[in-house]
C-alpha positions as CSV (number, residue, x, y, z in Angstrom):
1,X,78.4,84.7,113.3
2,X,75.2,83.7,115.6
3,X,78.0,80.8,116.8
4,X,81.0,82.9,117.3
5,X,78.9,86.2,119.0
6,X,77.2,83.4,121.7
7,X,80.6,82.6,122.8
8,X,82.0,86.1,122.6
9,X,78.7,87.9,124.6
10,X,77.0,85.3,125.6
11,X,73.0,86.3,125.8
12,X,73.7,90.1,124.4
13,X,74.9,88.7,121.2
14,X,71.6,89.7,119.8
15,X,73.4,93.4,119.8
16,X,75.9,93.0,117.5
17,X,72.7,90.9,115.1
18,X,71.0,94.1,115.3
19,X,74.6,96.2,114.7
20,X,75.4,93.6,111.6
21,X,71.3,94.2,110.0
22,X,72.2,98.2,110.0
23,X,75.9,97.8,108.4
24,X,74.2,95.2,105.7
25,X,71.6,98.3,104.8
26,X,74.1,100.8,104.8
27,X,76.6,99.1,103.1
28,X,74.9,97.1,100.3
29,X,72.6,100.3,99.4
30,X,76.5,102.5,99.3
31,X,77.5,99.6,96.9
32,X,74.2,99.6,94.5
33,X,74.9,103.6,94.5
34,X,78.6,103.2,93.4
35,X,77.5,100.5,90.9
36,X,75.6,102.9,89.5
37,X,78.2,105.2,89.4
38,X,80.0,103.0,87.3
39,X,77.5,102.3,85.2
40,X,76.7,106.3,84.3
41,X,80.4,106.9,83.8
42,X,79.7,104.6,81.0
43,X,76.5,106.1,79.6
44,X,74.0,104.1,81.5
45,X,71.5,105.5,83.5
46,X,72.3,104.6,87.1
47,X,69.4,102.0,87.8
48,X,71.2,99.8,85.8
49,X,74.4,98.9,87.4
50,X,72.3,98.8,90.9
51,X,70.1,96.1,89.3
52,X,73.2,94.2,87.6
53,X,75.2,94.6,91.1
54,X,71.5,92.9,92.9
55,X,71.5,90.0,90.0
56,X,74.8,88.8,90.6
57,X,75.1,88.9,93.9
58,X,71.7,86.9,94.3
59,X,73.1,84.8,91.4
60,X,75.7,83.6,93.3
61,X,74.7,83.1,97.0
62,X,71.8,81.1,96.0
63,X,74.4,78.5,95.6
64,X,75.8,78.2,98.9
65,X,79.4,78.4,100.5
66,X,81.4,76.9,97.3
67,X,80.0,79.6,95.0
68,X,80.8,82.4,97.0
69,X,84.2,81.1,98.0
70,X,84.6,80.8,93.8
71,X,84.0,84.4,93.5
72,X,86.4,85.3,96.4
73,X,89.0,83.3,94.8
74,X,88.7,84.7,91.2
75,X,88.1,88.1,91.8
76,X,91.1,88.3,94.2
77,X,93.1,87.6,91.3
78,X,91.6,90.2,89.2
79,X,91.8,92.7,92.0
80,X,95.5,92.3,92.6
81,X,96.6,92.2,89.2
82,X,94.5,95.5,88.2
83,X,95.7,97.4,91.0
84,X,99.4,96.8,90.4
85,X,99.3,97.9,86.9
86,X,97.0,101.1,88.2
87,X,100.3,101.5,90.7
88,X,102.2,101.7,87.5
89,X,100.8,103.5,85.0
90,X,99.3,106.4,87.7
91,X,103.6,106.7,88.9
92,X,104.5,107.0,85.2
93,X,101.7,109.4,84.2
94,X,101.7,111.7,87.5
95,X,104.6,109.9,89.5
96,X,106.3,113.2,89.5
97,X,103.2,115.4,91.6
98,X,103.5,112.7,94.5
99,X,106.8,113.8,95.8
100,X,105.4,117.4,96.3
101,X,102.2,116.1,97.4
102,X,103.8,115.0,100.6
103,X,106.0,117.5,101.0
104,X,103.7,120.1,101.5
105,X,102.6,118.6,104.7
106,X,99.1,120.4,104.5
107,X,97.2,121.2,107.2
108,X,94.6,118.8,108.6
109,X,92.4,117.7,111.0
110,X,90.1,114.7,112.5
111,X,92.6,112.6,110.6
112,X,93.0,110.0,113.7
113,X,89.6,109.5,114.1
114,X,89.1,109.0,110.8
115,X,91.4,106.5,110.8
116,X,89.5,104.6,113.7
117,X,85.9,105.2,112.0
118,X,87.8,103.5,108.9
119,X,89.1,100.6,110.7
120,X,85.5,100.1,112.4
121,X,84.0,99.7,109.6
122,X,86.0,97.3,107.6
123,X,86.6,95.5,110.1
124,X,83.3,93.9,110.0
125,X,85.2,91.9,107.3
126,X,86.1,89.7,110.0
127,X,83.1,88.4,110.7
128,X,81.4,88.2,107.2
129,X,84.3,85.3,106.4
130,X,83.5,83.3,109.3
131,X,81.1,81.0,106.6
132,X,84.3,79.8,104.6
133,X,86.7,79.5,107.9
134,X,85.5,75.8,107.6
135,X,88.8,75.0,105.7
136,X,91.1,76.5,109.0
137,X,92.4,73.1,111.0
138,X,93.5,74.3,113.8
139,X,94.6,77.7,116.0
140,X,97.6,77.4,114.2
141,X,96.3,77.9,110.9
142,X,93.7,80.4,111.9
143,X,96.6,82.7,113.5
144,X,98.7,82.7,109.7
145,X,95.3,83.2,108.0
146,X,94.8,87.0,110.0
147,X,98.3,87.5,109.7
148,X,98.7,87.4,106.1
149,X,94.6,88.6,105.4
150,X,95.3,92.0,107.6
151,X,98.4,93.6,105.0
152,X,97.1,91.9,101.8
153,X,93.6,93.7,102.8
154,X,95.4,96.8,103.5
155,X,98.2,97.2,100.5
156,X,95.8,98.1,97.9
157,X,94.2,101.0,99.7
158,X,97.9,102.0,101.0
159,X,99.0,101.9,97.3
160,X,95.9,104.0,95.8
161,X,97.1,106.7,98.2
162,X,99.8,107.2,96.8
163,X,99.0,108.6,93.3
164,X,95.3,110.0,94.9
165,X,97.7,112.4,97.1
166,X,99.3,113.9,93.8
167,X,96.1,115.2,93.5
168,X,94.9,116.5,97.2
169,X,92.5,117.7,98.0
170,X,90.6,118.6,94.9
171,X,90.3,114.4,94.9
172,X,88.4,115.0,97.9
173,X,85.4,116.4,96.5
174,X,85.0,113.5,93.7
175,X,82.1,111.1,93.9
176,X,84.5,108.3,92.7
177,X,88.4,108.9,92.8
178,X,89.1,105.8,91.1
179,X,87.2,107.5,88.4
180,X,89.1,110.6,88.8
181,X,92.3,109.6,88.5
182,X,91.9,107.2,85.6
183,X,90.6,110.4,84.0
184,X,94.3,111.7,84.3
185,X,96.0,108.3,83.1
186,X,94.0,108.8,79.8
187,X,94.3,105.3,78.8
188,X,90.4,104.6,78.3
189,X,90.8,100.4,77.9
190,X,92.6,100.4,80.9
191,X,89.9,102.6,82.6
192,X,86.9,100.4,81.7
193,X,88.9,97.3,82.8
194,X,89.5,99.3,86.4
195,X,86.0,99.9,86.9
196,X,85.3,96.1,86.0
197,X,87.5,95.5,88.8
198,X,85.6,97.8,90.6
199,X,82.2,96.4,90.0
200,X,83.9,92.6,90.7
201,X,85.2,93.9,94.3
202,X,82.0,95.6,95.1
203,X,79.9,92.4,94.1
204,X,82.5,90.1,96.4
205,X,82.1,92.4,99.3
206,X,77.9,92.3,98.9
207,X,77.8,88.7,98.5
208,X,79.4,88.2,101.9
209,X,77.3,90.0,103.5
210,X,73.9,88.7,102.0
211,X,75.6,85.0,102.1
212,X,76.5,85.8,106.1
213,X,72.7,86.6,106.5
214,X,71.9,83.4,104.1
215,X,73.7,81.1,106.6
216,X,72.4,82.8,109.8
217,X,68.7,81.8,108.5
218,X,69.5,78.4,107.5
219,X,71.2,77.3,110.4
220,X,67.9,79.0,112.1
221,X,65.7,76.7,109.7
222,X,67.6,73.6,110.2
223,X,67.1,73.6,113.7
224,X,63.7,74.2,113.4
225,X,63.2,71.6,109.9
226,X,65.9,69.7,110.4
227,X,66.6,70.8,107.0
228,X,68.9,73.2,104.6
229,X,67.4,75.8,102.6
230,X,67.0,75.3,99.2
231,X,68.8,77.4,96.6
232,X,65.7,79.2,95.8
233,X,64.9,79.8,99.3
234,X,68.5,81.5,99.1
235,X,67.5,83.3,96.1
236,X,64.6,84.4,97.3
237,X,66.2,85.4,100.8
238,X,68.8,87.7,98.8
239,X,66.2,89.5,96.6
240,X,64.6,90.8,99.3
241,X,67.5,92.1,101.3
242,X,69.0,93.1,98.5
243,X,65.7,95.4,97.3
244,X,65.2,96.5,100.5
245,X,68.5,98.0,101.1
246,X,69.2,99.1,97.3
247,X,66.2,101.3,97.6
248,X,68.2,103.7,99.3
249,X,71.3,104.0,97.2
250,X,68.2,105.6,94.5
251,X,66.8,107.2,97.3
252,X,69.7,109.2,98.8
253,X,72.9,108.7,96.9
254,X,76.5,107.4,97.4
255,X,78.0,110.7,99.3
256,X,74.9,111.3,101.7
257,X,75.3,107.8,102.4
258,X,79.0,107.8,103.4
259,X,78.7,110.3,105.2
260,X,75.7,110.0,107.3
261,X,75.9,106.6,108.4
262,X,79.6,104.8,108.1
263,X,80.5,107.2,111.3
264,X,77.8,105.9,113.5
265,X,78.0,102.1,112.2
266,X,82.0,102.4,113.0
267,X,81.5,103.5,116.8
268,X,78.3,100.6,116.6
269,X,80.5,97.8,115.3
270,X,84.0,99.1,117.4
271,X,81.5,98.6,121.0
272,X,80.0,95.2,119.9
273,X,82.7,93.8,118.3
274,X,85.8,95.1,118.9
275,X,85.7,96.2,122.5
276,X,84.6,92.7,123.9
277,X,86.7,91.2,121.3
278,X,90.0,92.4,123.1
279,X,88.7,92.4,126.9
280,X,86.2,89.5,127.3
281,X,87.9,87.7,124.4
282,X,91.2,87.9,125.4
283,X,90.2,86.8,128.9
284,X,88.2,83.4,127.6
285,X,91.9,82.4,125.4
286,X,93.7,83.3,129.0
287,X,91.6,81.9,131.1
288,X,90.9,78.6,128.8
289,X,93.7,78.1,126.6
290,X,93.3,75.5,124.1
291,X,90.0,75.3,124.9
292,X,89.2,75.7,120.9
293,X,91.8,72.6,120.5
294,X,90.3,70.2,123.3
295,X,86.4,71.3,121.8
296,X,86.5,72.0,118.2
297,X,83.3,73.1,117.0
298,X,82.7,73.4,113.1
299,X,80.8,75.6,111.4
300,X,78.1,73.2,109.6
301,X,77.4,75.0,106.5
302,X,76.0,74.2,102.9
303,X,78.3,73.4,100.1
């Protein structure tokens, strides 16, 4: 990201590093407090998951770019796959609330700029994929990457909706709707294989942003070595961040979380990122075009 934020704000890129180090805290101590969550649901105490969640996401980033893009790969597959059949079995079990669910039209409020706080905050999914864009040819190739990553990103949440609005908004108040509704399916193998999903999609969205951070560093420590990190150098990198920021999932908890920082880091992320994105970015592809083409310049990263 160090590569792509130099061209985008030239000598403020340093912002958006200091924007990126607060969503990595927030986010990775939200997802050692849901993986606890989990966990509990289960019967174990809520340290545990947070510590299994830590493991494997150190596991695998201290094997560089091919491990993680492993993980992406096979837990895509499981993530799909789960969340189709959820689709089906939550329309044949409470299919018939959703209709009325809609119809009600309740009355709300702050929906629109909920809507924007969401989208600034996942949208820092962007950047943590930059590390695997290595396999992306050409401007061609990185235009039908977004346009088939935005909807596939999106048609999961769009689809858990659904069967969550048969059930606004008492759902609201629940720590963990997924949990809530597979209460209401009553099929208890299929519930422990959701929340496996669960704990898969929370431990691919961690490990890009500790592996992001990886990379940053050891491009930093090649140009001052002339060498890579070692995996245990990335081992030891991810521990770290990964106690640091998990120490406030125990501290404060999943909701307090959510709700006191994912606001601020949206507007954070939507003035670094998105902002000069569409003026000062737009203006470099109009005012260069083909630039990319005439001066590629790949991402150098471990394997």
């Amino acid at each position: 990201y160090k590569s792509f934020f130099k061209q985008l704000l030239g000598r403020a890129w340093h912002i958006f590093e200091f924007a990126y180090l607060i969503f990595v805290v927030l986010i990775l101590a939200v997802y050692g407090a849901a993986a606890g969550a989990i966990g509990n649901a289960f019967g174990a105490p809520l340290w545990v998951g947070t510590v299994l969640l830590a493991a494997l996401i150190a596991g695998v980033v201290a094997f560089g770019n091919k491990a993680v893009e492993a993980l992406f790969r096979d837990v895509s597959y499981l993530l799909y796959g789960v969340y189709a059949l959820f689709i089906v079995l939550a329309l044949w079990r409470f299919g018939s609330l959703v209709p009325g669910a809609f119809a009600a039209h309740p009355q709300t409020s702050g929906w629109a700029l909920s809507g924007i706080t969401y989208f600034g905050y996942n949208i820092i999914g962007a950047v943590v994929i930059l590390p695997v864009l290595r396999h992306l040819l050409s401007d061609r190739d990185a235009v039908i990457a977004g346009t088939l990553a935005g909807p596939l990103t999106m048609i999961p949440a769009l689809l858990f909706f659904i069967p969550m609005a048969a059930f606004y908004p008492e759902v609201q108040s629940a720590t963990l709707p997924s949990d809530f509704l597979l209460q209401r399916i009553g099929i208890p193998a299929f519930h422990v294989l959701f929340q496996a999903m669960i704990f898969s999609a929370l431990l691919e969205s961690g490990t890009s942003s500790v592996h992001a951070i990886n990379e940053r560093l050891d491009r930093a420590w090649v140009t001052r070595t002339a060498k890579e990190l070692t995996h245990a150098q990335r081992l030891g990198i991810a521990v770290v961040v990964l106690v640091g920021c998990m120490f406030l999932a125990s501290r404060f908890g999943l909701v307090a979380l959510i709700a006191t920082g994912y606001r601020a880091l949206a507007y954070i992320l939507l003035a670094t990122f998105i902002l000069p994105l569409i003026t000062v970015g737009v203006w470099k592809l109009w005012r260069w075009p083909g630039s990319s083409a005439r001066q590629p310049q790949p991402f150098p990263v471990q394997e």
